[in-house]
Kinemage of the C-alpha trace (Angstrom):
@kinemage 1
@onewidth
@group {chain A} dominant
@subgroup {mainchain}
@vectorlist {calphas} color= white
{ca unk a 1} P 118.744 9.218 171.102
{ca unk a 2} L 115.531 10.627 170.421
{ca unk a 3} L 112.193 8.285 171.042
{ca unk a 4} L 109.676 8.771 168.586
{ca unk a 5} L 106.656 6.988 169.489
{ca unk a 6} L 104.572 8.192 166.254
{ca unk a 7} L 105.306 4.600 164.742
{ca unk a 8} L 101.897 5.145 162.516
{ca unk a 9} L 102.848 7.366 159.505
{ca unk a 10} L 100.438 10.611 159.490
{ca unk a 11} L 98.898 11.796 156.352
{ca unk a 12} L 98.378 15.459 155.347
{ca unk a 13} L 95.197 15.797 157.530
{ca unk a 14} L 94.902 15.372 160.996
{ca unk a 15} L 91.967 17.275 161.639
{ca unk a 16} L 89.772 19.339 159.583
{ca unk a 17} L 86.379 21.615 160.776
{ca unk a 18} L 84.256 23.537 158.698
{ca unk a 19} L 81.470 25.896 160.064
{ca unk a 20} L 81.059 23.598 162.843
{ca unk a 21} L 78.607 24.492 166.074
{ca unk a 22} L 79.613 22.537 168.554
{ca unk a 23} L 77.542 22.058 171.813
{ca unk a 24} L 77.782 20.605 175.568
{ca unk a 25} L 74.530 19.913 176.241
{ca unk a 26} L 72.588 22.449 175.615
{ca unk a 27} L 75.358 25.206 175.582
{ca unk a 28} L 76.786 26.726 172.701
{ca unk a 29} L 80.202 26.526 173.052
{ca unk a 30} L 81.772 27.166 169.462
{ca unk a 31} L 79.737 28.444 166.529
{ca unk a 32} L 80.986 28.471 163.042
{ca unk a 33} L 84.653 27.289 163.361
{ca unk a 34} L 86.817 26.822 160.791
{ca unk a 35} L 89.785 25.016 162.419
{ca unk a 36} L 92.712 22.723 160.674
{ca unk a 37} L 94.985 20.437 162.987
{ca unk a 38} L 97.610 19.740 160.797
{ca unk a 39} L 100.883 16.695 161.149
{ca unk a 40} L 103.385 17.370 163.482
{ca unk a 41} L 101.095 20.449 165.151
{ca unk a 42} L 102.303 21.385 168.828
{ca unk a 43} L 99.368 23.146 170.012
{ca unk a 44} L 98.619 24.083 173.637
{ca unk a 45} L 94.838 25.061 174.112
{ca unk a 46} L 93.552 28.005 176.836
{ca unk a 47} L 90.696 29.178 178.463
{ca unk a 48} L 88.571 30.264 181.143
{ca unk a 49} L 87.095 27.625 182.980
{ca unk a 50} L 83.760 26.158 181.066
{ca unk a 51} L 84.691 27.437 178.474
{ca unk a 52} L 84.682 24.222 176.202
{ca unk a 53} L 88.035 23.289 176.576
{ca unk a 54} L 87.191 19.362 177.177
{ca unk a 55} L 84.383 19.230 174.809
{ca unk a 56} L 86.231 20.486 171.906
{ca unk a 57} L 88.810 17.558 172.278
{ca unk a 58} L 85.941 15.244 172.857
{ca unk a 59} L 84.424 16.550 169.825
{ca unk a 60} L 87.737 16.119 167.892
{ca unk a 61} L 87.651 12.550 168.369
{ca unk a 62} L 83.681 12.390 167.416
{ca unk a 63} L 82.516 11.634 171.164
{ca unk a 64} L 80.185 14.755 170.810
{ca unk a 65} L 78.937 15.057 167.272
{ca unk a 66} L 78.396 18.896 166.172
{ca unk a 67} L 75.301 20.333 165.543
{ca unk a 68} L 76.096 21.874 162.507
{ca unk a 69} L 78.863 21.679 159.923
{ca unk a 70} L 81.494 19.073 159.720
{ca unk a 71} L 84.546 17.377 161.094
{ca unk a 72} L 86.933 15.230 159.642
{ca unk a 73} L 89.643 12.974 160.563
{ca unk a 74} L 92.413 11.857 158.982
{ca unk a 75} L 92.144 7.952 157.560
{ca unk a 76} L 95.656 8.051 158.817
{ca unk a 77} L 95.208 9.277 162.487
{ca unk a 78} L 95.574 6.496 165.844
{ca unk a 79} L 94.652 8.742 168.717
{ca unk a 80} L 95.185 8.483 172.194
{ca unk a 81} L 93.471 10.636 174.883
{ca unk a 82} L 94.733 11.339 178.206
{ca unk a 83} L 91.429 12.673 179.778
{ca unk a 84} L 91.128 13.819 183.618
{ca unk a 85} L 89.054 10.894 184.928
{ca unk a 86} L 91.145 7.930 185.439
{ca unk a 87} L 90.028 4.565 183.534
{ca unk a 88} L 88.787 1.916 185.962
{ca unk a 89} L 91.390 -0.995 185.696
{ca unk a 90} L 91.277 -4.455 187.241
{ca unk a 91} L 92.781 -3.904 191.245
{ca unk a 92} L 94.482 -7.159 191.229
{ca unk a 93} L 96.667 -6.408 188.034
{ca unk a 94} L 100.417 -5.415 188.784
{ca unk a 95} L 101.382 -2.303 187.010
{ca unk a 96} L 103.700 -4.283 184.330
{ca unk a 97} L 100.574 -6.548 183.546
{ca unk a 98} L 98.143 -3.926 183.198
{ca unk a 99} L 101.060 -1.931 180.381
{ca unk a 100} L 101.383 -5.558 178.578
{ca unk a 101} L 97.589 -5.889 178.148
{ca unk a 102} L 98.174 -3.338 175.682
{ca unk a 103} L 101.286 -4.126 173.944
{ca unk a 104} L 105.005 -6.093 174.835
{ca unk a 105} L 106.728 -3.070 173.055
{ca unk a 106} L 106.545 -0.208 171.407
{ca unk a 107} L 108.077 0.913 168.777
{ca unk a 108} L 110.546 3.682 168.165
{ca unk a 109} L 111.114 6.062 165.390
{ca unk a 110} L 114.719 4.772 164.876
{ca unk a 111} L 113.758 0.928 163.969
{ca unk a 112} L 114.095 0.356 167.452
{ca unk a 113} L 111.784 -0.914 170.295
{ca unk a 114} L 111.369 -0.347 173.848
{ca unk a 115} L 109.445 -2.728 175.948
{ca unk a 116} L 106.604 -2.490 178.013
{ca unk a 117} L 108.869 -2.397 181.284
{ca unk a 118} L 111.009 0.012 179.483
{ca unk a 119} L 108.578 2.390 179.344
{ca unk a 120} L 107.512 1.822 182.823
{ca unk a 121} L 110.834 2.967 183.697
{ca unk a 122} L 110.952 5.881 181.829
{ca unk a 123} L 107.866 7.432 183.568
{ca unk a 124} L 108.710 7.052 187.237
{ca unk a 125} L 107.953 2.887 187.174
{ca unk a 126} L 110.991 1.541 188.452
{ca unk a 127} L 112.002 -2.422 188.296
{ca unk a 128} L 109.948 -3.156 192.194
{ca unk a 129} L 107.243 -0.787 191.421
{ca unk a 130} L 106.521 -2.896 188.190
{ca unk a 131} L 104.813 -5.154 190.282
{ca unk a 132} L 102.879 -3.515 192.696
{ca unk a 133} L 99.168 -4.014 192.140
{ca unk a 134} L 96.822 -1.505 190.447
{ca unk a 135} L 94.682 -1.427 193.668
{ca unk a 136} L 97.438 0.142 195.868
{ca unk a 137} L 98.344 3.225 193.346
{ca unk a 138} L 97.801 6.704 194.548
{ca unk a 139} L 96.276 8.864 192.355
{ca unk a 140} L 99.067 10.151 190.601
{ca unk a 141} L 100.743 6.572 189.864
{ca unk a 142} L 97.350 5.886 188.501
{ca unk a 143} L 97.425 8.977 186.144
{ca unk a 144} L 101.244 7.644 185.078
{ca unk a 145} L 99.677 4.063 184.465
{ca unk a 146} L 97.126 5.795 182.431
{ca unk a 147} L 99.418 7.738 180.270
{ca unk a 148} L 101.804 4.538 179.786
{ca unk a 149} L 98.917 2.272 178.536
{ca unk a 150} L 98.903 4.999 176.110
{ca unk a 151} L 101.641 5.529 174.832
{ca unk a 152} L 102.399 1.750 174.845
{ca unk a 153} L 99.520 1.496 172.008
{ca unk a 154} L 101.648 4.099 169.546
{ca unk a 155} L 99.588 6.787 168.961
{ca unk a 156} L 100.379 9.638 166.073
{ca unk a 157} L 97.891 12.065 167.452
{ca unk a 158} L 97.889 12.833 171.446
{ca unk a 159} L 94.926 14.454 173.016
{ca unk a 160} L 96.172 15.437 176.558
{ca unk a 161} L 93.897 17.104 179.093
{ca unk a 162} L 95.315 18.448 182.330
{ca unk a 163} L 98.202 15.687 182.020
{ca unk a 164} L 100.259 17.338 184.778
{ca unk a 165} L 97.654 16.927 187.581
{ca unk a 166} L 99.105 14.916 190.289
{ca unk a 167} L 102.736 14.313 188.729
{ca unk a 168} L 105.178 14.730 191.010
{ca unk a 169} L 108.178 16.803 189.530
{ca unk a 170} L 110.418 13.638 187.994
{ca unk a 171} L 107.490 12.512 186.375
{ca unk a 172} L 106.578 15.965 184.729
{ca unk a 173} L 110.480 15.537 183.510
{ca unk a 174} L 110.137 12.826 182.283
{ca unk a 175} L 107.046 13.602 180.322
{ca unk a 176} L 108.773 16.746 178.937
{ca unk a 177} L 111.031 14.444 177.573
{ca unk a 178} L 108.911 12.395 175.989
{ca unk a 179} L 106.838 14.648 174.856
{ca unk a 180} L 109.492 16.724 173.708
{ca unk a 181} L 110.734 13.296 171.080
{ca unk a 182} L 106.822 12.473 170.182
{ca unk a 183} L 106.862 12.706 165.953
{ca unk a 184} L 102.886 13.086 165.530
{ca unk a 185} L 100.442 16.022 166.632
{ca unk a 186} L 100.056 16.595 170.202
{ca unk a 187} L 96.935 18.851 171.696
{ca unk a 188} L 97.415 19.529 175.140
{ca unk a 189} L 94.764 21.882 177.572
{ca unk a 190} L 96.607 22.813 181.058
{ca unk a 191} L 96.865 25.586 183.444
{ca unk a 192} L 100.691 24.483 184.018
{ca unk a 193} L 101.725 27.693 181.355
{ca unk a 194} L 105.543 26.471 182.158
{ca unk a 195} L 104.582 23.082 180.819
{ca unk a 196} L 102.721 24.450 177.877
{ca unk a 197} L 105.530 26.601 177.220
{ca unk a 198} L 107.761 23.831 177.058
{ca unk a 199} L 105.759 21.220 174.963
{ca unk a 200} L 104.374 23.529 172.738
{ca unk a 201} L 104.962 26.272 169.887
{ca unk a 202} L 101.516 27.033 169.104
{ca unk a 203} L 98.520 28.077 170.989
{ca unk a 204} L 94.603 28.613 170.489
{ca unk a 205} L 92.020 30.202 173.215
{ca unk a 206} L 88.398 30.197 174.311
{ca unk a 207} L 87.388 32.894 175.964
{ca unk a 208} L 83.923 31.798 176.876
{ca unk a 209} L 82.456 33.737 173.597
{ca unk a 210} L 81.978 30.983 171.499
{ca unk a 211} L 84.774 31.182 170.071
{ca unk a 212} L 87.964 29.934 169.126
{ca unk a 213} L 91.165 32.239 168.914
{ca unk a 214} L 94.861 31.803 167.303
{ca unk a 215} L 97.193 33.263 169.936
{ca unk a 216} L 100.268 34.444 167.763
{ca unk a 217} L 101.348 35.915 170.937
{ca unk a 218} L 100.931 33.123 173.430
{ca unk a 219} L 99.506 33.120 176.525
{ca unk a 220} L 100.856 36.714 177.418
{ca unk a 221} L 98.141 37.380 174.718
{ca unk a 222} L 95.821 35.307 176.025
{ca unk a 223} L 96.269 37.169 179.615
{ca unk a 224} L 95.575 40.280 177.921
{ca unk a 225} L 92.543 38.921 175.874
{ca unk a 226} L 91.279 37.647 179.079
{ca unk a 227} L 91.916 40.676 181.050
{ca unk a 228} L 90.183 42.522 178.340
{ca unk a 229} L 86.997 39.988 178.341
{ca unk a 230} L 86.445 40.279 182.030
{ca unk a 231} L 86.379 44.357 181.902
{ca unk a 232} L 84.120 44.142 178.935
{ca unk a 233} L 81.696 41.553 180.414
{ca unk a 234} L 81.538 43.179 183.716
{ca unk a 235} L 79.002 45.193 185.343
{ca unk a 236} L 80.870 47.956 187.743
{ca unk a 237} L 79.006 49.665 190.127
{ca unk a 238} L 78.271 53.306 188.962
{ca unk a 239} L 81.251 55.771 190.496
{ca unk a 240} L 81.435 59.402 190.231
{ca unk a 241} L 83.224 61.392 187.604
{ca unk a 242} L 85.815 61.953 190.189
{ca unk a 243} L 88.715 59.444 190.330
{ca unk a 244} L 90.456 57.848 193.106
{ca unk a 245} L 93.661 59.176 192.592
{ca unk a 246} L 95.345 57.635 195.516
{ca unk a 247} L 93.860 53.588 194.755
{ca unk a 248} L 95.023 53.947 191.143
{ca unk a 249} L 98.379 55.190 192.598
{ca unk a 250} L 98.701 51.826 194.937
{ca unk a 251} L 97.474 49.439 191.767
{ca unk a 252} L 99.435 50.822 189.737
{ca unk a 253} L 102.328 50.152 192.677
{ca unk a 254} L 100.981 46.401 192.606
{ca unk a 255} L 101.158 45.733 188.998
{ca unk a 256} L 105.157 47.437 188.909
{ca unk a 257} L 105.337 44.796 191.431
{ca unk a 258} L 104.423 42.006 190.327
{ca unk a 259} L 105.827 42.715 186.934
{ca unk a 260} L 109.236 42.909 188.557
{ca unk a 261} L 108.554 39.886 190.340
{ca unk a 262} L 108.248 38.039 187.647
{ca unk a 263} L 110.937 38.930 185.348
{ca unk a 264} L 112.848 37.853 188.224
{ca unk a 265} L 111.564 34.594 188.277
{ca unk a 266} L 111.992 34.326 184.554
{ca unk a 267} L 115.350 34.921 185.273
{ca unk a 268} L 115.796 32.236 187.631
{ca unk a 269} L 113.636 29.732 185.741
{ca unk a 270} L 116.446 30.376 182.927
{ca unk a 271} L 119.656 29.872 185.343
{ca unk a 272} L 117.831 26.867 186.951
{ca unk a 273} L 116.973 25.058 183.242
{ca unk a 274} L 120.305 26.345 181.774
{ca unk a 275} L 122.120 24.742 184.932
{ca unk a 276} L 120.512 21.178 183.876
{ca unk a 277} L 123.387 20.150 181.625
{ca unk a 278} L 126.192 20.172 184.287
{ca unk a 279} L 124.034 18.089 186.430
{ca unk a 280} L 123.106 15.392 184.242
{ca unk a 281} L 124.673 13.022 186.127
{ca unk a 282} L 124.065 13.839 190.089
{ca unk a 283} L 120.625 12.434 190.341
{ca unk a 284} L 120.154 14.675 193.720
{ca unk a 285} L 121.087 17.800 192.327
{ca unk a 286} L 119.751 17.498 189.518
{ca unk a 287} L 115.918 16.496 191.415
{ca unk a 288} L 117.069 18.991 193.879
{ca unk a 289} L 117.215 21.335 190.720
{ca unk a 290} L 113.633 20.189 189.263
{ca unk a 291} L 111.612 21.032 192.535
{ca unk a 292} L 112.962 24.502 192.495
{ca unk a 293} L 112.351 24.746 189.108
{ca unk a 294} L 108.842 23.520 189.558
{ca unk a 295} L 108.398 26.171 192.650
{ca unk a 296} L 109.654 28.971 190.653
{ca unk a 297} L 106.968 28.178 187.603
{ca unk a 298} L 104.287 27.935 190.609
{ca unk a 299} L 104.904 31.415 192.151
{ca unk a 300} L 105.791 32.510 188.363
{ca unk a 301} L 101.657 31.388 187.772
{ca unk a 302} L 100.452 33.018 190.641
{ca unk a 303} L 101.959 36.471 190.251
{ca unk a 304} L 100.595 36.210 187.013
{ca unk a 305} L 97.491 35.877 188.180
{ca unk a 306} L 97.560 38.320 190.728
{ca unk a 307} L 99.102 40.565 187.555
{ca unk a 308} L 96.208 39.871 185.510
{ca unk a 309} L 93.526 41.359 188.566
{ca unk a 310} L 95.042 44.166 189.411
{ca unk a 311} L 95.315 45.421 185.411
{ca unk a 312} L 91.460 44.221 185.271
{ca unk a 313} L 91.298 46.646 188.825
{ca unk a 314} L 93.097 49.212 187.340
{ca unk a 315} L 90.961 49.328 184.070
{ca unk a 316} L 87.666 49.482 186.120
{ca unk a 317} L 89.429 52.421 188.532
{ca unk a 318} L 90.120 54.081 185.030
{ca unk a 319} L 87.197 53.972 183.386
């Protein structure tokens, strides 16, 4: 059964911006955007950091009016926003008290309702944990407690920034999940491109150029936009006409490398995920499973990255 926790009916606009500047501070960090977030939208937002990632969203949900042009929201649209600070909540609450301050239940898609404890469950909250006061959370309970309250107040647009910071790997799960049976439009910035990947089928990027790009392609096009920005905004040292035969040799080596590398771990982030289903029911497997899964998308990120500066390398060594 899928949960559908967009309870509030969208209309046919979401969001809409026309030839909007948009500013943190005093830095430009969009100029003339045209831009339409539409119902049901899955879209997974990029970009270098500073960029304007954050202030976009903020200016989304008018916390930062723009400068010029116009944005408008749906009559229709209940946001929630997961943001990267956690809210201050009263230390002395227990964890179900502090989810019951916003709602007893929520409801679901399918007539049905799930309660407040329910819901606890489902994100990593189990029936002892319910009562432990706010006070003695770690970080990443906090960030769950946050996300809860949330959801517990049945939003039809969410606004997620960085949600995966400090999740352990059953929580991510069981966010994917969620996430995965959510009805209404979800916008979600992260650095976790396995996450995105898997909560998403759309993505935008901002370069740091005041703009804001459709990505058709995905990140892999965004890795190659951004590989492209950082030769183009560089400033290489003047070298002479004659190349370096051998160091283009070797980065070429390392790219081959790491390109291999990670078409292997694509494979085994596909045997891992399809081997899911057969473990279903052996909880320890199956977590077992999860934190492999999770390493493999880490090393998966970081051979990327290390993919990504060696082609910018090998551009400047070219050029």
């Amino acid at each position: 059964e899928l949960l559908n926790f967009a309870a509030n009916r969208l209309g046919n606009t979401v969001f809409e911006i026309h030839q909007a500047t948009i500013k943190a501070g005093d830095k430009l960090i969009l100029d003339d955007l045209y831009w339409n977030v539409g119902p049901g939208d899955r879209i997974g937002i990029v970009g270098v950091n500073g960029a304007g990632k954050t202030t976009l969203i903020r200016a989304l949900l008018n916390q930062i009016a723009p400068t010029a042009g116009k944005i408008t929201t749906g009559v229709t649209v209940k946001p929630a926003f997961l943001s990267q600070h956690l809210e201050e909540l009263d230390p002395t609450w227990r964890v179900l008290e502090a989810v019951e301050k916003v709602a007893n239940q929520v409801q679901l898609g399918n007539g049905k309702e799930l309660s407040a404890s329910q819901l606890c469950e489902r994100l990593g909250f189990n029936t002892d944990s319910q009562w432990t006061p706010v006070g003695d959370l770690s970080g990443g309970e906090r960030r769950r407690l946050q996300l809860t309250r949330l959801l517990m107040d049945s939003p039809n647009v969410l606004l997620l920034d960085e949600p995966t910071n400090d999740f352990d790997v059953e929580t991510l799960t069981a966010l994917e999940d969620l996430l995965d049976s959510f009805g209404g439009t979800l916008l979600v910035i992260s650095h976790d491109r396995y996450f995105l990947e898997r909560v998403c089928d759309r993505f935008v990027g901002l370069l740091g150029d005041n703009k804001l790009r459709d990505l058709p392609g995905g990140i892999e096009e965004y890795l190659k936009l951004r590989a492209q920005s950082q030769i183009s905004n560089g400033t290489p040292a003047a070298k002479s006409k004659s190349s370096n035969i051998v160091e283009i040799r070797e980065v070429k080596k390392e790219i081959a490398k790491y390109e291999r590398t990670i078409s292997k771990l694509d494979l085994e982030i596909a045997e891992l995920e399809s081997a899911q289903e057969d473990l279903a029911f052996d909880h320890e497997k199956l977590a077992k499973n999860m934190e492999e899964l999770a390493q493999r998308a880490t090393l998966k990120s970081e051979a990327e990255e290390l993919w990504l500066q060696a082609i910018s390398k090998l551009e400047e060594l070219e050029n």
